[in-house]
Every structure is written in C-alpha cells, then in structure tokens.
C-alpha positions in Angstrom: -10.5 -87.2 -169.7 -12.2 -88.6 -166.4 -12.9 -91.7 -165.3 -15.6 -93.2 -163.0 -13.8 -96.3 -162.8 -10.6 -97.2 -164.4 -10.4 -101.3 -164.0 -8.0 -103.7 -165.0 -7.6 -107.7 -165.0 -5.6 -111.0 -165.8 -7.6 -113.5 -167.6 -5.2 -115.8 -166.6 -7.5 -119.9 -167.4 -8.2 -121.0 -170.6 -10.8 -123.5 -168.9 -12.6 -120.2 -167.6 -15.2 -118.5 -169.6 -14.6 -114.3 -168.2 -17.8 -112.1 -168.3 -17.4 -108.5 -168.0 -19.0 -105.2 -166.2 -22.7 -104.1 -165.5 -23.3 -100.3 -164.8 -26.3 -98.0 -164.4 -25.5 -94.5 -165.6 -27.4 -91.3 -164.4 -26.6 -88.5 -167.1 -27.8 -85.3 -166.0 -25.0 -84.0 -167.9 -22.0 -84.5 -170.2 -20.0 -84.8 -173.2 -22.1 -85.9 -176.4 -18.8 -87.6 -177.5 -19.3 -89.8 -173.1 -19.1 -93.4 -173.6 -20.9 -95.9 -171.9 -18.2 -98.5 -172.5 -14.6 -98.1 -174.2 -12.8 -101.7 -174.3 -8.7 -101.6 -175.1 -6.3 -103.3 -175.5 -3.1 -102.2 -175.1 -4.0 -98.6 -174.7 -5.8 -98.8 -178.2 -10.0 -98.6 -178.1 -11.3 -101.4 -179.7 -15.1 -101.2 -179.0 -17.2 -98.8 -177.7 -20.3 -97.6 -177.0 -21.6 -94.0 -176.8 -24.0 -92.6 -174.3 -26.7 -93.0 -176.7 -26.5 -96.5 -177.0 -24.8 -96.8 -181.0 -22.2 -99.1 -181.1 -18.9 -98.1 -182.4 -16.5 -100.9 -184.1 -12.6 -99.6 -184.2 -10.9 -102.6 -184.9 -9.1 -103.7 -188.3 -11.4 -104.6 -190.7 -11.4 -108.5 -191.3 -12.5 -110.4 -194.5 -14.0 -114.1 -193.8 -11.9 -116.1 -196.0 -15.1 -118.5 -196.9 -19.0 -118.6 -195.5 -17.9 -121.2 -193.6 -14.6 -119.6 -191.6 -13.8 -119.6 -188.0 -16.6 -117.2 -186.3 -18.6 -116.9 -183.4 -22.6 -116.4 -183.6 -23.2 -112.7 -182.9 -19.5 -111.6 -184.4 -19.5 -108.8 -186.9 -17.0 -107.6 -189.0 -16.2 -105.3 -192.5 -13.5 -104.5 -195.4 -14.1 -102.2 -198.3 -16.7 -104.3 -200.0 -19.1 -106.0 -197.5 -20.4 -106.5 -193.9 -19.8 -110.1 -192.7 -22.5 -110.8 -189.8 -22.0 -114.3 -187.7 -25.3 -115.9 -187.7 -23.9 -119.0 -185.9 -20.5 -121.1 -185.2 -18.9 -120.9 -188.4 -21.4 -119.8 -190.2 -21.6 -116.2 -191.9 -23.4 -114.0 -193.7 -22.7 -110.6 -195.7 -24.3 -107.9 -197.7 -22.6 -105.3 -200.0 -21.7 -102.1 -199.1 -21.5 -98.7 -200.9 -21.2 -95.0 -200.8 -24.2 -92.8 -201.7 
C-alpha cells in the first residue's frame, strides 16, 4: 500500500478543540478499494471513506443504554438489532434493522 501522506499527532490539551485534514484528490486512476480517508487508532481503521464518497463504520458496535445516553449530535452507531442516530446532545434516535 502507498501513501500520499502518512501524518501523525499528539492531541496533547483537553481545553483545545483539534480539527483534522482538508485534501483535494485528482483520480485519474486507481484502486476501486482507494480511500479518501482511513482514521486509526493504534494501527486499527476505525473510519473511512472510499473514493466514491460512502462512508465506512469499522468500529465495535455500541448499544445506547437509554434515548437519553451520553451522545454527541451527528454520532451514529449499531448492534444486531438497530441503528442509533444522534440527533442532538444526548438525545437519540433508532430504527430496526433486518436482513432481506
């Protein structure tokens, strides 16, 4: 595997709200399986996002232990049953899931 850029940083103040990366890709040609972002942490991906945009989720599944749990507005999350969706601070939402 190749990398463009291979970064890494200490967030090192809890006072200090850390943003992350901009980057404008030109893709005359490559991989279907290229990603336009792959997040890890501690050599494990956690998030991506594939050159066509989807996102991909590769973290643990989490259950919200009530509608009113700790979240942040925009978070989404899954387990076997449901997808939880964040609509604001503490405040979430889910719909049932099943195979077809």
């Amino acid at each position: 595997m190749s990398y463009i850029h291979s970064l890494t940083d200490t967030w090192t103040d809890s006072g200090t709200t850390y943003k992350g990366i901009s980057m404008d890709v030109t893709d005359t040609a490559s991989a279907a399986a290229s990603r336009l972002i792959s997040l890890l942490v501690g050599g494990t991906e956690k998030f991506g996002v594939s050159k066509t945009g989807d996102s991909i989720f590769t973290g643990a599944s989490k259950t919200p232990a009530s509608a009113s749990d700790t979240g942040i507005a925009g978070q989404i999350c899954w387990d076997s049953s449901y997808i939880y969706v964040c609509t604001a601070t503490n405040t979430w939402k889910r719909v049932a899931i099943a195979t077809w």
